[in-house]
N, C-alpha and C positions, 0 to 999 in steps of 0.2 A: 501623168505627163510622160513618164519612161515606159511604162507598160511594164507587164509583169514577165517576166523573162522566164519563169519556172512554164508558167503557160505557154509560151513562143507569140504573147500581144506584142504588137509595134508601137513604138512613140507614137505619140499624140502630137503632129508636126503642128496642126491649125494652134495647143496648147501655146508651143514654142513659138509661134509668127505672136499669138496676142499677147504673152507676158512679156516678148524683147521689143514689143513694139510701143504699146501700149503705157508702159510704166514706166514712171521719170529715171531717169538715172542714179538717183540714189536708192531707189527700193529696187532697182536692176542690180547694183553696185552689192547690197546688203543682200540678196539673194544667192549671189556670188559667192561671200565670203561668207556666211549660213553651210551653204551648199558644204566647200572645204574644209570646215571646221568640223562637218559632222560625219564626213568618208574619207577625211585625208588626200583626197583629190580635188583638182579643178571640175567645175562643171561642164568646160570646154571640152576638157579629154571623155567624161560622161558622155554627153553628146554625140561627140565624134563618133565613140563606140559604140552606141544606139543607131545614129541615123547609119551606120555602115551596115550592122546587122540588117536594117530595115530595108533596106534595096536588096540585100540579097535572096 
């Protein structure tokens, strides 16, 4: 879904449209709080910082 950054791959954007669209809000909800429990950060600031790499 993030790609692999050591290679310089891009997010997988189509990934991110079908799991935030696609999944109810609680397995959206629980991917969320998954995500920050296991990097210490939000998956928002993750994101962010991928899809910015990724335009550039």
């Amino acid at each position: 879904m993030f790609g692999n950054k050591e290679k310089k791959e891009k997010p997988d954007k189509e990934t991110f449209k079908t799991v935030l669209s696609q999944d109810n809000f609680r397995q959206i909800q629980k991917l969320f709080s998954e995500y920050q429990s296991m990097t210490g950060e939000p998956l928002t600031a993750a994101v962010e910082v991928r899809l910015k790499i990724s335009n550039n």
